[in-house]
N, C-alpha and C positions, 0 to 999 in steps of 0.2 A: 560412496566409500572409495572407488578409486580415482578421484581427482579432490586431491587436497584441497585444491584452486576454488573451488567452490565451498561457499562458507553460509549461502543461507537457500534454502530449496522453499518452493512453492510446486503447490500441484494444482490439479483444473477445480474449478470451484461450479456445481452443478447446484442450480436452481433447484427445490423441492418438486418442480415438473420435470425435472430430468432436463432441459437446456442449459446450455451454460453461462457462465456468469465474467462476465471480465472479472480478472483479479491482477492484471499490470498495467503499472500506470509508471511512467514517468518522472522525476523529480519534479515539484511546483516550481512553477515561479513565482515571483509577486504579481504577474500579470495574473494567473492561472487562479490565486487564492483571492483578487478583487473580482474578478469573474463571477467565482460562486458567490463571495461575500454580497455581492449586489445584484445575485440570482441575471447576471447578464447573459447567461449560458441559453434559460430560457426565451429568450427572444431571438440569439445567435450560437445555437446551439454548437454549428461549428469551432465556435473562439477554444472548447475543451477539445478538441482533437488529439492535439498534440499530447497535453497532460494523460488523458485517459487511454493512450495509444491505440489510437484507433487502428491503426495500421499492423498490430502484432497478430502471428501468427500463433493463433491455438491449439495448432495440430503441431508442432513440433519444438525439443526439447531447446531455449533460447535462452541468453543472456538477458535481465532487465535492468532496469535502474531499483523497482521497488515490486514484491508480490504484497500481495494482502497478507494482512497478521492472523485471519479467518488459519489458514494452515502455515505452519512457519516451520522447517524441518530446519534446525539451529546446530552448525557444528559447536563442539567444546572448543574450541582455538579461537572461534572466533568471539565467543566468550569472555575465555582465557586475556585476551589480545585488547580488545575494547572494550568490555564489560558488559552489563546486561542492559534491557530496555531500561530507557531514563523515564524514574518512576515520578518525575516531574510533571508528566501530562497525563491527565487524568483520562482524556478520550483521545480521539484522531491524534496521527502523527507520531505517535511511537513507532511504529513499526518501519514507520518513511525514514525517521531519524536516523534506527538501527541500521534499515538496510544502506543509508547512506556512508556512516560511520565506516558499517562492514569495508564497503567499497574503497572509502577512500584508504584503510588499513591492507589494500589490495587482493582483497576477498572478492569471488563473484556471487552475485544473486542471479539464482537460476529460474526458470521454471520449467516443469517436468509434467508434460500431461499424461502419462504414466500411471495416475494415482487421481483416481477424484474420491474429493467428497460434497455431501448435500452439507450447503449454507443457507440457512434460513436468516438471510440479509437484513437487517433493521430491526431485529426480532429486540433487542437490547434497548431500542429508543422507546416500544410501541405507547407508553405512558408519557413520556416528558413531551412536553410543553414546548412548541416549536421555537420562542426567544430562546428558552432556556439550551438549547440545542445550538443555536444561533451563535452565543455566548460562549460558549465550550469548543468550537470548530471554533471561533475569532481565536480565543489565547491559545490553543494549542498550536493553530498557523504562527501568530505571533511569533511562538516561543521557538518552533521551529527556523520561520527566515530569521531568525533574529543572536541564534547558536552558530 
């Protein structure tokens, strides 16, 4: 509430065992989204550093490029200003888009560990079919570097 400047809030995202969960990451690159597309992550698992910011600090209230859409505390200006999540992408990347958008409309994306809640990660996919997953993270990236 008292800084305008900030336009899209994330908070700590806890495991159902009570650990926590990374939920900042980075803007992709096209590097970043051929990585996973050809699962190269698993043999060099360092190549995602960068993207999944391995380096942020958890314990303290920071500027990001992106939190997870898991919690999204969303001002009205910033709303107002860019409009809502583009109902274009059916899965992944919306929320990368917005917080992008946000930013570049010169809004901050914060995160605040402050506030957690329990995310029960993957719970969304546990029935679909690994292409079909496959397929749905490709055109969502797509659509993304491609806006």
């Amino acid at each position: 509430e008292g800084d305008a400047s900030i336009g899209i809030l994330g908070c700590a995202l806890m495991n159902p065992d009570g650990s926590l969960q990374p939920s900042v990451r980075r803007f992709p690159r096209m590097r970043d989204i051929l990585v996973i597309l050809f699962k190269l992550y698993k043999l060099f698992p360092f190549l995602l550093d960068r993207y999944l910011a391995k380096d942020f600090d958890y314990t303290r209230e920071s500027e990001a490029d992106q939190v997870m859409g898991a919690f999204f505390c969303i001002r009205r200006s910033v709303i107002d200003k860019i409009g809502p999540l583009d109902d274009k992408y059916f899965i992944w990347f919306e929320e990368v888009d917005f917080c992008r958008r946000a930013r570049q409309a010169g809004f901050k994306v914060v995160y605040w560990p402050g506030t957690s809640i329990i995310h029960h990660g993957g719970q969304s996919f546990g029935q679909v079919q690994t292409a079909k997953k496959q397929w749905w993270f490709f055109k969502s990236a797509l659509r993304y570097l491609t806006k």
